[in-house]
Structure formats: structure tokens, C-alpha cells
N, CA and C atoms of all chains as a GROMACS GRO file, in nm:
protein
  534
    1UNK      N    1   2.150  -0.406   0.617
    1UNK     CA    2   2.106  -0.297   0.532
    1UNK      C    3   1.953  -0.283   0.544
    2UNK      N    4   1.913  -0.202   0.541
    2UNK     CA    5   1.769  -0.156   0.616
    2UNK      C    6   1.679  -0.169   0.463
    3UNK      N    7   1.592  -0.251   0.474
    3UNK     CA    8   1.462  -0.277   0.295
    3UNK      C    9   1.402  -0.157   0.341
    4UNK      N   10   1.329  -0.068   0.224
    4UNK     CA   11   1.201  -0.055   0.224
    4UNK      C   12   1.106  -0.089   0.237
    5UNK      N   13   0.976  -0.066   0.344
    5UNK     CA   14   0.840  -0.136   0.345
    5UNK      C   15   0.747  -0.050   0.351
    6UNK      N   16   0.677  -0.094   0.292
    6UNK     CA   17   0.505  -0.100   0.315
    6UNK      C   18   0.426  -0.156   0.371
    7UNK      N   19   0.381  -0.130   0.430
    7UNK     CA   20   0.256  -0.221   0.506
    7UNK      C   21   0.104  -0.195   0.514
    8UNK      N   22   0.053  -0.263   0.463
    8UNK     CA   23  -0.093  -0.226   0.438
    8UNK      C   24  -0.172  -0.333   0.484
    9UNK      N   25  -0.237  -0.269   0.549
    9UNK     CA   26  -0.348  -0.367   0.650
    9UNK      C   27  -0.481  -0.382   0.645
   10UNK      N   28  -0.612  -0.479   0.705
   10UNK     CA   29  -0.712  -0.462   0.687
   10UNK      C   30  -0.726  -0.568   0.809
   11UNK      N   31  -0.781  -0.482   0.944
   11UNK     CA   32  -0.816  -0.592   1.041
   11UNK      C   33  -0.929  -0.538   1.105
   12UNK      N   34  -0.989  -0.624   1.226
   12UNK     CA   35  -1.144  -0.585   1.245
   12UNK      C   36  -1.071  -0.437   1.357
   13UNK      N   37  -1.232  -0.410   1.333
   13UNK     CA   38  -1.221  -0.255   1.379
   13UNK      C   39  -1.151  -0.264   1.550
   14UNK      N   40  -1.181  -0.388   1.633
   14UNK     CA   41  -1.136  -0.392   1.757
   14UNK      C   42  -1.001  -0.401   1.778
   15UNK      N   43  -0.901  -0.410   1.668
   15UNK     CA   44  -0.796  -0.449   1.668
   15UNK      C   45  -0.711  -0.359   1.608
   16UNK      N   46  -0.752  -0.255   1.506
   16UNK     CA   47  -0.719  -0.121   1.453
   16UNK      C   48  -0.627  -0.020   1.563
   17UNK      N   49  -0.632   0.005   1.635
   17UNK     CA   50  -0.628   0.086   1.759
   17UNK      C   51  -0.478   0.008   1.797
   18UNK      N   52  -0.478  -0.105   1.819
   18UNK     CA   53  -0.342  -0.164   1.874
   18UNK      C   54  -0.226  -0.184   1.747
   19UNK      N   55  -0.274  -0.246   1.644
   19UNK     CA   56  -0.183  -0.310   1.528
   19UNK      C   57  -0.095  -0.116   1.489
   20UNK      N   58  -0.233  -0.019   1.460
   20UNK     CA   59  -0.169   0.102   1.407
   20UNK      C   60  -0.014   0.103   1.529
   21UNK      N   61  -0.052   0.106   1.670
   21UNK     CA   62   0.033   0.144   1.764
   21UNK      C   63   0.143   0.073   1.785
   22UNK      N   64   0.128  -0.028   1.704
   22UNK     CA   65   0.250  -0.156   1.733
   22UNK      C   66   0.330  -0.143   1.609
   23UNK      N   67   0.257  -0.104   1.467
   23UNK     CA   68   0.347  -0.064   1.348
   23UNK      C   69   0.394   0.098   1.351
   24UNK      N   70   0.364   0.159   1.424
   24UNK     CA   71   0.419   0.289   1.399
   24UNK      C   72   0.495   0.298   1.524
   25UNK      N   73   0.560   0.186   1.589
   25UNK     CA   74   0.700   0.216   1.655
   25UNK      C   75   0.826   0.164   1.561
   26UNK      N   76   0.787   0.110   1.428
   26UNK     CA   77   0.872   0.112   1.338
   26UNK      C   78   0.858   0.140   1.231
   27UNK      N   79   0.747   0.202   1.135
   27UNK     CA   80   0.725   0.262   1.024
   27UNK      C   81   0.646   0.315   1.049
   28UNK      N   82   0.645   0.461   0.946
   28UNK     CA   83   0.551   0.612   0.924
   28UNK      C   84   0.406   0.560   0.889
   29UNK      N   85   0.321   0.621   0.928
   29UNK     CA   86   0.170   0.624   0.934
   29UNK      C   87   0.180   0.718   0.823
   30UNK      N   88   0.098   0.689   0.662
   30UNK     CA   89   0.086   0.754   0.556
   30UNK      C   90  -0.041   0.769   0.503
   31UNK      N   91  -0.099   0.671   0.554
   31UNK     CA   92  -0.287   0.706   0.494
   31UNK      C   93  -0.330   0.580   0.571
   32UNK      N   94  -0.489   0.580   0.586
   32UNK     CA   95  -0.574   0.488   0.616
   32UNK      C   96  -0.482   0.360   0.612
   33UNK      N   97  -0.468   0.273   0.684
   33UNK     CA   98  -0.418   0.156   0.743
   33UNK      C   99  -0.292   0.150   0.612
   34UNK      N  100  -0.198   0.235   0.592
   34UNK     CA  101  -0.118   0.178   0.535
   34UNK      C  102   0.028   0.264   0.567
   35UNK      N  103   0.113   0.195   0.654
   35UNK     CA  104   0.282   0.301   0.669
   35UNK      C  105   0.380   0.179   0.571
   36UNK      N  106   0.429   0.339   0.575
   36UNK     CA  107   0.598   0.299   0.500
   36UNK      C  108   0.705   0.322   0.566
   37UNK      N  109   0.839   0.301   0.533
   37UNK     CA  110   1.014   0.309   0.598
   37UNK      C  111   1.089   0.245   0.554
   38UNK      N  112   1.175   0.282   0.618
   38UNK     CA  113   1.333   0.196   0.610
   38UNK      C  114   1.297   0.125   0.733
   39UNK      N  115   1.325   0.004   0.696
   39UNK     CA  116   1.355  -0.081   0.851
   39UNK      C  117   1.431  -0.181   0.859
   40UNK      N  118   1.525  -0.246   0.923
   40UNK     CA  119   1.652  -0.342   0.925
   40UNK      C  120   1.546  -0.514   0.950
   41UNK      N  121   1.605  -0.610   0.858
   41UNK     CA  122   1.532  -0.701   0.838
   41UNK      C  123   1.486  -0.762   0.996
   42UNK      N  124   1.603  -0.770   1.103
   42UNK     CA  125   1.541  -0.801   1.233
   42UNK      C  126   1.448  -0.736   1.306
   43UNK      N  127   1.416  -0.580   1.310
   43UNK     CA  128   1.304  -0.503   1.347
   43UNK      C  129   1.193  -0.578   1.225
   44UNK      N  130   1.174  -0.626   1.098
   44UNK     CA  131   1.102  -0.617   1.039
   44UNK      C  132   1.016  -0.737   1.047
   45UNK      N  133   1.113  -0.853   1.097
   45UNK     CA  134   1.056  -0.967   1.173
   45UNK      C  135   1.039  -0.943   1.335
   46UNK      N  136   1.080  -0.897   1.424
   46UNK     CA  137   1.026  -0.822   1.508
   46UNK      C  138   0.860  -0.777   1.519
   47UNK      N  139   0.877  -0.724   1.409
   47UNK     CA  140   0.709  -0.630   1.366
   47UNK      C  141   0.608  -0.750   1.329
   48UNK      N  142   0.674  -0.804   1.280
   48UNK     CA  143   0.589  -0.936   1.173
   48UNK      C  144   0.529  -1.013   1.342
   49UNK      N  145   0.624  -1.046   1.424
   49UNK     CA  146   0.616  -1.139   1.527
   49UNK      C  147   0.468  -1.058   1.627
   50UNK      N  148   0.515  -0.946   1.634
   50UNK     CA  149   0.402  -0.858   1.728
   50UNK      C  150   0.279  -0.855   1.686
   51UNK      N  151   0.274  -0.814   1.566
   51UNK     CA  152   0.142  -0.795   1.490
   51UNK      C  153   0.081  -0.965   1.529
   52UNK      N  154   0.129  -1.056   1.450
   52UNK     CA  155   0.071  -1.202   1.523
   52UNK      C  156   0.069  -1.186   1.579
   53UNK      N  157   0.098  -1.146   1.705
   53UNK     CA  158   0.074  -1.145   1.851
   53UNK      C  159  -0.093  -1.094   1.848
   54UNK      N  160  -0.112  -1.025   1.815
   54UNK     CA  161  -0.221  -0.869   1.865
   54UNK      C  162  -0.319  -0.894   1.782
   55UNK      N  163  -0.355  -1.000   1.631
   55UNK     CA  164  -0.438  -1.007   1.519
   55UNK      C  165  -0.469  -1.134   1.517
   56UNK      N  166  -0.584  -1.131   1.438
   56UNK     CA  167  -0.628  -1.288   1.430
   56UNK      C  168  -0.620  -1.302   1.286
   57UNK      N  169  -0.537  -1.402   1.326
   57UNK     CA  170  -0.503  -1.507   1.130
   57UNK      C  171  -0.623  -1.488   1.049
   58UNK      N  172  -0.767  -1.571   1.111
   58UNK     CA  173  -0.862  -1.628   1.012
   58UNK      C  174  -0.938  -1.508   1.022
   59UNK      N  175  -0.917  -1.334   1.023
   59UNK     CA  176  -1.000  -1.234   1.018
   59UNK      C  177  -0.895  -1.092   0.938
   60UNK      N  178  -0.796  -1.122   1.012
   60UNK     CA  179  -0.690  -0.986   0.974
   60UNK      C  180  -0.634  -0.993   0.844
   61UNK      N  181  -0.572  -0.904   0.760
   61UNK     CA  182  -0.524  -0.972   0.651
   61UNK      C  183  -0.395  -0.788   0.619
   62UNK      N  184  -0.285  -0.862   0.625
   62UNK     CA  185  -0.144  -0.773   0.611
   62UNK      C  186  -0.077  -0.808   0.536
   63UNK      N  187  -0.018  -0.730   0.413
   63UNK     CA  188   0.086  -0.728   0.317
   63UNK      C  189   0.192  -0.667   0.352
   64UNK      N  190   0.339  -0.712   0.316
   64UNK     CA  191   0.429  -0.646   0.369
   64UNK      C  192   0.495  -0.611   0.190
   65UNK      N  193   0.483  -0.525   0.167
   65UNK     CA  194   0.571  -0.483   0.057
   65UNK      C  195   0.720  -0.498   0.103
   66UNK      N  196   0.815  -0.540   0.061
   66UNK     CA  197   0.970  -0.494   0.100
   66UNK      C  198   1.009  -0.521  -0.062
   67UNK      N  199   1.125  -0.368  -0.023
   67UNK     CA  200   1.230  -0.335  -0.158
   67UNK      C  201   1.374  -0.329  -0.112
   68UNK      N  202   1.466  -0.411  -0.168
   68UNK     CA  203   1.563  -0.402  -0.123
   68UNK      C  204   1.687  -0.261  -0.170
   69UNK      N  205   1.612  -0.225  -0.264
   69UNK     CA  206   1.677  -0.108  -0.317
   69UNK      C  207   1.550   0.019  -0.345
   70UNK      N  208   1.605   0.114  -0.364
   70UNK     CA  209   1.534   0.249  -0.339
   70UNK      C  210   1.558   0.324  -0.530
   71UNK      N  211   1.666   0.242  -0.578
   71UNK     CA  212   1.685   0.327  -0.692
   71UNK      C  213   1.548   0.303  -0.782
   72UNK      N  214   1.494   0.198  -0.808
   72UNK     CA  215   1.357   0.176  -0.879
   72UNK      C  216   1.251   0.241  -0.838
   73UNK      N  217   1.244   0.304  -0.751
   73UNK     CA  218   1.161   0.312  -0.716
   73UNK      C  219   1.092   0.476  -0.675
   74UNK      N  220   0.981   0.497  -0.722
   74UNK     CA  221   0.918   0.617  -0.713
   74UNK      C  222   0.800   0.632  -0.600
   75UNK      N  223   0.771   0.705  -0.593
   75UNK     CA  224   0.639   0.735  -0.496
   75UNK      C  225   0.571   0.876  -0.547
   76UNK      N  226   0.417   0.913  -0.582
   76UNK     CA  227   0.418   0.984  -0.603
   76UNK      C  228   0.279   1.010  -0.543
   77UNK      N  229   0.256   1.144  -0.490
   77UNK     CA  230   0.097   1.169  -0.381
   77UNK      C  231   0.015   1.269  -0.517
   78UNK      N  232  -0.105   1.199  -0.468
   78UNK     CA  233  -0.251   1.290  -0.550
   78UNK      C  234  -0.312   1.360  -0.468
   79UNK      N  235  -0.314   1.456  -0.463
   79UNK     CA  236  -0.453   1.543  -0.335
   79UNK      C  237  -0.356   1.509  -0.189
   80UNK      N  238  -0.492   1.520  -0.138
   80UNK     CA  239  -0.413   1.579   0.011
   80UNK      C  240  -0.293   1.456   0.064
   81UNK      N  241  -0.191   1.574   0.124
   81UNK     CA  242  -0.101   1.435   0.173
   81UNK      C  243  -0.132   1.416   0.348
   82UNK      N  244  -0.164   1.286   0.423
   82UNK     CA  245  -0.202   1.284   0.529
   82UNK      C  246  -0.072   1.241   0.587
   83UNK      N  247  -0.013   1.175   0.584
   83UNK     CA  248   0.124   1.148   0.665
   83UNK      C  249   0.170   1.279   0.746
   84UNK      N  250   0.287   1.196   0.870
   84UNK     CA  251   0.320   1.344   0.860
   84UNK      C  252   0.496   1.333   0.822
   85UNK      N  253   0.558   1.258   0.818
   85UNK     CA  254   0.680   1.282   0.764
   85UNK      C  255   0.749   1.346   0.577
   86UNK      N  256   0.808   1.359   0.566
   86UNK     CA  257   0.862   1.419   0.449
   86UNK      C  258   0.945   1.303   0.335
   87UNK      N  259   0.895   1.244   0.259
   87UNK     CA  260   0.955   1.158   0.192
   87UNK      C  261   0.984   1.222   0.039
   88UNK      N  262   1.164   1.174   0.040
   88UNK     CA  263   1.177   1.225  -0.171
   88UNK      C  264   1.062   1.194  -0.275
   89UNK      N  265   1.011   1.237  -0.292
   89UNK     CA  266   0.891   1.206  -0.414
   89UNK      C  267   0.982   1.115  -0.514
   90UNK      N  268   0.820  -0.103  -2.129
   90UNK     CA  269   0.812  -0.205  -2.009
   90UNK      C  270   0.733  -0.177  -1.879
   91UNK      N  271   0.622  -0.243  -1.886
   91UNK     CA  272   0.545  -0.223  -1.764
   91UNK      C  273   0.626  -0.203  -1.647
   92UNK      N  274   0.552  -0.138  -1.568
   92UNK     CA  275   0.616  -0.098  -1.414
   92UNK      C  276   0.528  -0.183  -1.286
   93UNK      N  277   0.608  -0.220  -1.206
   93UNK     CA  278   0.494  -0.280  -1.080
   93UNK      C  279   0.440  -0.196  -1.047
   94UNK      N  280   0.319  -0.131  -0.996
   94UNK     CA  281   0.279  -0.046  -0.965
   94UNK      C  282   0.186  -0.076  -0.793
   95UNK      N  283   0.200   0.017  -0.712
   95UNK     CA  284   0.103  -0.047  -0.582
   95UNK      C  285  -0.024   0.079  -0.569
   96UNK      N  286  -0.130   0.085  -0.563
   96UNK     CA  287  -0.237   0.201  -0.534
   96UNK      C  288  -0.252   0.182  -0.413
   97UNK      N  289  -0.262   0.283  -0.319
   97UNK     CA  290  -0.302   0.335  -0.206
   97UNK      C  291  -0.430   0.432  -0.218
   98UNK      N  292  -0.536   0.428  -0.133
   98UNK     CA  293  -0.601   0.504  -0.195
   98UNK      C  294  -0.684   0.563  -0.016
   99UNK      N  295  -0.728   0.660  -0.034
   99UNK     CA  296  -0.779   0.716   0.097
   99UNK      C  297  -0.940   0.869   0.079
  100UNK      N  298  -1.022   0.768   0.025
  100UNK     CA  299  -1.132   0.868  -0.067
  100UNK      C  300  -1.240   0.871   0.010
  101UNK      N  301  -1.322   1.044   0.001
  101UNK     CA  302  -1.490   1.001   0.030
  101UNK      C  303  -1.550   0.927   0.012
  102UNK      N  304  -1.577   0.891   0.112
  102UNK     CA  305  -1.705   0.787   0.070
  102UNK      C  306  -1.828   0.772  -0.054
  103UNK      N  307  -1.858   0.892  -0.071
  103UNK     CA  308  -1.935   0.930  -0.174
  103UNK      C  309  -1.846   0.865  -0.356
  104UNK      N  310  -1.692   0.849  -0.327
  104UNK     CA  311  -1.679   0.835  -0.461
  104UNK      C  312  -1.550   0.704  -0.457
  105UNK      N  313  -1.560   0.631  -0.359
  105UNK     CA  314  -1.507   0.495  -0.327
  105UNK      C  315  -1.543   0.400  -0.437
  106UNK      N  316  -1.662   0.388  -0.466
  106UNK     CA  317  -1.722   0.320  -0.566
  106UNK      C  318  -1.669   0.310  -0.707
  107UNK      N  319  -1.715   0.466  -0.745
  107UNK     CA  320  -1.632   0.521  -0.864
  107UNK      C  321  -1.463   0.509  -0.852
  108UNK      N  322  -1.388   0.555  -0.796
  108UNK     CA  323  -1.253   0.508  -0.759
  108UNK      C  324  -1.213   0.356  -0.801
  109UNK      N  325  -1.297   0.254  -0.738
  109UNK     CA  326  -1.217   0.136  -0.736
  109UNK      C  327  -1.319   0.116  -0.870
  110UNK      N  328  -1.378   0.120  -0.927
  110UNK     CA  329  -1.425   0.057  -1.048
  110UNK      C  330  -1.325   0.086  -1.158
  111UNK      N  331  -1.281   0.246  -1.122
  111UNK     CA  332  -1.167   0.292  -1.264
  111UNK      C  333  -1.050   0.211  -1.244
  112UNK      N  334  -0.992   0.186  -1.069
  112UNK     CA  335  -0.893   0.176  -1.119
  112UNK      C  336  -0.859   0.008  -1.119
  113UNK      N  337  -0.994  -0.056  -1.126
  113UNK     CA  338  -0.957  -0.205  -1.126
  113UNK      C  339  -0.992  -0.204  -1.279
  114UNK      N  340  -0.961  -0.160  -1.388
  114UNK     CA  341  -0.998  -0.142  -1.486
  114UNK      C  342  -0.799  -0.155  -1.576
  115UNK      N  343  -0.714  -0.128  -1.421
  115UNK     CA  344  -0.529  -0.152  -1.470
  115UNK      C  345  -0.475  -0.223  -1.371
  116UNK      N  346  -0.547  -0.227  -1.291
  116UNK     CA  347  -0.507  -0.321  -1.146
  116UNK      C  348  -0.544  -0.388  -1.081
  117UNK      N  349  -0.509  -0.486  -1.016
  117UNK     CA  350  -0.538  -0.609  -0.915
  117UNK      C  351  -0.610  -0.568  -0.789
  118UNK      N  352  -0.751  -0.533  -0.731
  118UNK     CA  353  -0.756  -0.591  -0.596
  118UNK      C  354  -0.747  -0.624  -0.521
  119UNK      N  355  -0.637  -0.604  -0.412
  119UNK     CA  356  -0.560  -0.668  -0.310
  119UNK      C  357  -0.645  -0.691  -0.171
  120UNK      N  358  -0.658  -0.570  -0.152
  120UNK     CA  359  -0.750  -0.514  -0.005
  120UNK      C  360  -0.789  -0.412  -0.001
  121UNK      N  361  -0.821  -0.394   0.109
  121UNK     CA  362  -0.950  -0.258   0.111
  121UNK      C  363  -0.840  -0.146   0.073
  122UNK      N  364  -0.887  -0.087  -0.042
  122UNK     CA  365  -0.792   0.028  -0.052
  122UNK      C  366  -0.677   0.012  -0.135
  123UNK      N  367  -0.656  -0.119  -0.150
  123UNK     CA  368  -0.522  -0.162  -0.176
  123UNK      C  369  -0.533  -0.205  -0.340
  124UNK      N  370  -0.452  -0.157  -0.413
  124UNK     CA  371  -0.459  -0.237  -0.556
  124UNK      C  372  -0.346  -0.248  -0.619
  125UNK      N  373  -0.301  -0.355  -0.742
  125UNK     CA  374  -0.151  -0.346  -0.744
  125UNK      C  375  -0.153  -0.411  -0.909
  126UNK      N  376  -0.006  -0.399  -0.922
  126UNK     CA  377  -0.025  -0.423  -1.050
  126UNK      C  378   0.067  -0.407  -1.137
  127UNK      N  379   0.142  -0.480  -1.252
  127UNK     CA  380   0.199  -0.447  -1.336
  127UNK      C  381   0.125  -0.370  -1.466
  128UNK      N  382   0.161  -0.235  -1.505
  128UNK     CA  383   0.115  -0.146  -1.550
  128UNK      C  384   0.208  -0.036  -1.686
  129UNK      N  385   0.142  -0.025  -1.779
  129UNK     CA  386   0.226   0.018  -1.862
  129UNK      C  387   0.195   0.198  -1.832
  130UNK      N  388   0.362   0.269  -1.924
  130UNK     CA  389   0.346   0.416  -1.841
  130UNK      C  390   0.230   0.479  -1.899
  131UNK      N  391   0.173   0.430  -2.047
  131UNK     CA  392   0.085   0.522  -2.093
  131UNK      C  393  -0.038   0.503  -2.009
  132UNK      N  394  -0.046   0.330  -1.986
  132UNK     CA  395  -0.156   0.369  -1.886
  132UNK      C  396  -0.199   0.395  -1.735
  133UNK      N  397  -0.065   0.392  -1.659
  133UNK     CA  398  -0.069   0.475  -1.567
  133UNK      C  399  -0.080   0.621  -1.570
  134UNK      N  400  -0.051   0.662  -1.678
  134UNK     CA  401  -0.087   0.801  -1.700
  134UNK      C  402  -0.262   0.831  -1.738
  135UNK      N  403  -0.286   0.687  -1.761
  135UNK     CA  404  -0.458   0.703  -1.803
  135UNK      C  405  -0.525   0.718  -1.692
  136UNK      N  406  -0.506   0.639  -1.610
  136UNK     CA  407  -0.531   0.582  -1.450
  136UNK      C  408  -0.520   0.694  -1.349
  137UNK      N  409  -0.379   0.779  -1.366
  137UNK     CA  410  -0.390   0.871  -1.308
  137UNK      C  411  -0.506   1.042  -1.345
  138UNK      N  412  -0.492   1.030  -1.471
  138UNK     CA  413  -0.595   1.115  -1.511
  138UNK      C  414  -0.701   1.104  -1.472
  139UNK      N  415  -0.790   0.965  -1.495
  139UNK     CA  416  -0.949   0.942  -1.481
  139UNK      C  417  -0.964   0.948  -1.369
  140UNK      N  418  -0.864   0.873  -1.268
  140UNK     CA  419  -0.871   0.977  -1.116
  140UNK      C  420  -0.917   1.075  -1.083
  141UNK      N  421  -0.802   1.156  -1.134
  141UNK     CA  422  -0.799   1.303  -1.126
  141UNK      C  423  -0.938   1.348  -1.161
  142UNK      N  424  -1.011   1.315  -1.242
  142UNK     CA  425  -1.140   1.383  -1.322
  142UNK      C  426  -1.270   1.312  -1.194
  143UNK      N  427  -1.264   1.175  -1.111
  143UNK     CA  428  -1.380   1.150  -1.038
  143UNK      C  429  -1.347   1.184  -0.882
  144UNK      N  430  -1.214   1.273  -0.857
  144UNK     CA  431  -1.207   1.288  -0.727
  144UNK      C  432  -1.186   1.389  -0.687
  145UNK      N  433  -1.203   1.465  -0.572
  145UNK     CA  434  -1.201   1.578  -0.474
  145UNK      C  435  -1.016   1.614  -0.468
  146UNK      N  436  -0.959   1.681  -0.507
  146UNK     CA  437  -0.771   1.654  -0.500
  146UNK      C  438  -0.787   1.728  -0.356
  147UNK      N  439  -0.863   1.848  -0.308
  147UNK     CA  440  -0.866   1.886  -0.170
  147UNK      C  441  -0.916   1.751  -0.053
  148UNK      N  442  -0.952   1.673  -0.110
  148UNK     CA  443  -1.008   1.569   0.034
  148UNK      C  444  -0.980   1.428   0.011
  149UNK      N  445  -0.928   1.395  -0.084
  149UNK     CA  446  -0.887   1.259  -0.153
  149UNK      C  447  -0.728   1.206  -0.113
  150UNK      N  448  -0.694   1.142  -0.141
  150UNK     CA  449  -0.539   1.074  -0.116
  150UNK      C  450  -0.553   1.012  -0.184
  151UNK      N  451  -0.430   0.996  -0.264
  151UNK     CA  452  -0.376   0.852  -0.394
  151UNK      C  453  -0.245   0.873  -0.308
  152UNK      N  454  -0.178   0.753  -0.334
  152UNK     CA  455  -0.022   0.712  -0.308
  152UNK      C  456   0.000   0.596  -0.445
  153UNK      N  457   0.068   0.680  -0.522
  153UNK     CA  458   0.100   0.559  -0.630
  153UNK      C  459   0.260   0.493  -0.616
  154UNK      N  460   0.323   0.392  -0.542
  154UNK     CA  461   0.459   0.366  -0.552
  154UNK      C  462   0.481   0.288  -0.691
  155UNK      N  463   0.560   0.293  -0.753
  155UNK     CA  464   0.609   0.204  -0.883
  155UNK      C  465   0.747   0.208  -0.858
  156UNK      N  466   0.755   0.047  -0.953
  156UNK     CA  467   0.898   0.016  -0.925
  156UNK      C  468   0.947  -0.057  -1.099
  157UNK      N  469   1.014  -0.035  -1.092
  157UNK     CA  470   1.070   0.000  -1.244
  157UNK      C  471   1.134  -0.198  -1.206
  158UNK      N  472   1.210  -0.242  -1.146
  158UNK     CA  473   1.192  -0.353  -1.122
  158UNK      C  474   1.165  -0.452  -1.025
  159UNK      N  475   1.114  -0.582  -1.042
  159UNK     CA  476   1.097  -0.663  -0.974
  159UNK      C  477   1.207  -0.749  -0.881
  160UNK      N  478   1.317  -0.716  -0.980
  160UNK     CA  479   1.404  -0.796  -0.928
  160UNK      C  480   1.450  -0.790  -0.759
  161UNK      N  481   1.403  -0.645  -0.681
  161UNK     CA  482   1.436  -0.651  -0.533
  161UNK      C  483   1.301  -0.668  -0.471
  162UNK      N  484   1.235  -0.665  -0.520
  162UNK     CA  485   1.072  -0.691  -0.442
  162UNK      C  486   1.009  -0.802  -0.408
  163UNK      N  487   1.015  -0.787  -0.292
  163UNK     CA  488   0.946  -0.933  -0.230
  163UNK      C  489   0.789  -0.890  -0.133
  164UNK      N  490   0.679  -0.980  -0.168
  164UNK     CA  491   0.553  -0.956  -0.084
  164UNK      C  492   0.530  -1.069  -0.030
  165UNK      N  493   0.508  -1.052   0.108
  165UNK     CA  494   0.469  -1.130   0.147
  165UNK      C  495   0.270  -1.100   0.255
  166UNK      N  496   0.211  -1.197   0.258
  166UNK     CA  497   0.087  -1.174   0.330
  166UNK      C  498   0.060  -1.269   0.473
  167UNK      N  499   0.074  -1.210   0.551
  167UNK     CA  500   0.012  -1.272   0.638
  167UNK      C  501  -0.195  -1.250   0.717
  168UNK      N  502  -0.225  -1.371   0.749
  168UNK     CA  503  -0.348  -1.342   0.728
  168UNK      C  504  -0.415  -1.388   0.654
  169UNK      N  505  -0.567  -1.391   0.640
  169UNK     CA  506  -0.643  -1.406   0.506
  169UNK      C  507  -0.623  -1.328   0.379
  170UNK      N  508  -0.622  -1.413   0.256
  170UNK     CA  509  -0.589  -1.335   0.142
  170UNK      C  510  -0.702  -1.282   0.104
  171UNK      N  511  -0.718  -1.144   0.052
  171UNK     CA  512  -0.844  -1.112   0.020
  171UNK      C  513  -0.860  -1.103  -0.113
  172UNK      N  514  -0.733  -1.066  -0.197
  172UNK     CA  515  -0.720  -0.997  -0.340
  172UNK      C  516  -0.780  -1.179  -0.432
  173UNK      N  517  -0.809  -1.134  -0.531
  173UNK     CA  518  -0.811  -1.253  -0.641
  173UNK      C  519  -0.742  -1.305  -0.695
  174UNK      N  520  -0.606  -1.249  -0.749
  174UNK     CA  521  -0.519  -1.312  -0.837
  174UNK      C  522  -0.418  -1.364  -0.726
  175UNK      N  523  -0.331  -1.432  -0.791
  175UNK     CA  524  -0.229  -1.534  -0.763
  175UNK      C  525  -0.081  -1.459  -0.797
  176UNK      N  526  -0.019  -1.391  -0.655
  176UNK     CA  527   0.093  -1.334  -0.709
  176UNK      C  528   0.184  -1.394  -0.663
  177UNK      N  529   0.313  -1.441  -0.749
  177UNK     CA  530   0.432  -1.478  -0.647
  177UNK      C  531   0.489  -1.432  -0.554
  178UNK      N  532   0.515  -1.497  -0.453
  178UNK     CA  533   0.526  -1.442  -0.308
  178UNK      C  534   0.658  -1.462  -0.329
   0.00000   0.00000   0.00000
């Protein structure tokens, strides 16, 4: 069954360029270093594995939000929306 | 009953400052951009207002997700922790 995630990032600027390109072959690009999705727990360790690959531990720093259910849960945008996909508010 | 709440935030530069001062005033510090938090509705409704009053809604981005419960949410961080508080992982 596919969680909800978030992922929100903060890595050095040399490394920005690859991590965005390595998380948005499995979750939506929604604002400044942070995508969301559905993703199946093995793509999600998949993602987890790559990103280590491409970042440095003692500089990078990544949160993975995951929700296993969607009914709690809201999302709601202020001002401009930058993403480009269409998500239920 | 408070709600988890996660801030996303994507602002001019000119009012970054102002931004994170209001809204670490209901929420945790996580990372750049990033703030989180268990939050009650009246004052996410405060939070979202005083926003509203120090930011540009044409050039600004908020992403507020809330989750009514904890019980499917799991965070995990890889990386250096940047935020201050101590959340269960």
C-alpha cells in the first residue's frame, strides 16, 4: 500500500541539482527543497538508499514525513502555488 | 485537540525574517523553511492570519499539511539534525 510523503531537504548548494533529480523520479516537486506523493514503501527505501548515495551525512540534513493514511489529513496552499501537479486540497 | 501541523514555507527574502519569527511563536524549527508542530485550531487560525498580514499572497508560498492524527505518522531524519526539540522518531 503506497504511504504518503514528504520530503524536505536542506543540502549544500553543490549537491541541490542532483538530490532534487534523484527525488523527483519518485515524488512531486512542490516548493523550495520540499516534494510530496504516494510512494510504495520499497521505492521509498529505494529513494532513502540513493539520496545516501549522492549527500553527505555530516552536512545534508532530510526529513521524510510518511502517513500511512490520507483520511487525517489536510493540505492547504497560501499565495502562489509553485508545484506543478494538482493535489485534493 | 491539537493537530500535528508541518509549515512549508517559500518567501521573499525581504520578509523571511518576519515569517519565521511569527511563526516560531506555534511551531518547532526543523530546517530551513521547515517548521512543525502540534497546534491548536484557534491557533492555527492565528498563525495563518498574521501570515497573511506580513506577506506578499502574489509572491509568497505557505504549504500548511495537518494531520488530525498521529497515530499513522512516522518521521524519520537522515543527516544532521538541525531543528531543536526532541521529536519521536
Amino acid at each position: 500500500m503506497p504511504v504518503f510523503t514528504i520530503l524536505v531537504y536542506d543540502v549544500g548548494e553543490k549537491r541541490v541539482a542532483r538530490v532534487l533529480k534523484t527525488a523527483r523520479k519518485y515524488l512531486h516537486w512542490v516548493q523550495n527543497s520540499v516534494l510530496e506523493g504516494e510512494i510504495t514503501d520499497a521505492n521509498l527505501k529505494r529513494l532513502k538508499e540513493e539520496l545516501k548515495k549522492i549527500s553527505k551525512e555530516e552536512e545534508d540534513s532530510f526529513i521524510f514525513y510518511t502517513f500511512r493514511t490520507e483520511r487525517y489529513y489536510s493540505r492547504e496552499i497560501y499565495g502562489i502555488k509553485k508545484g506543478g501537479h494538482d493535489m485534493f486540497l
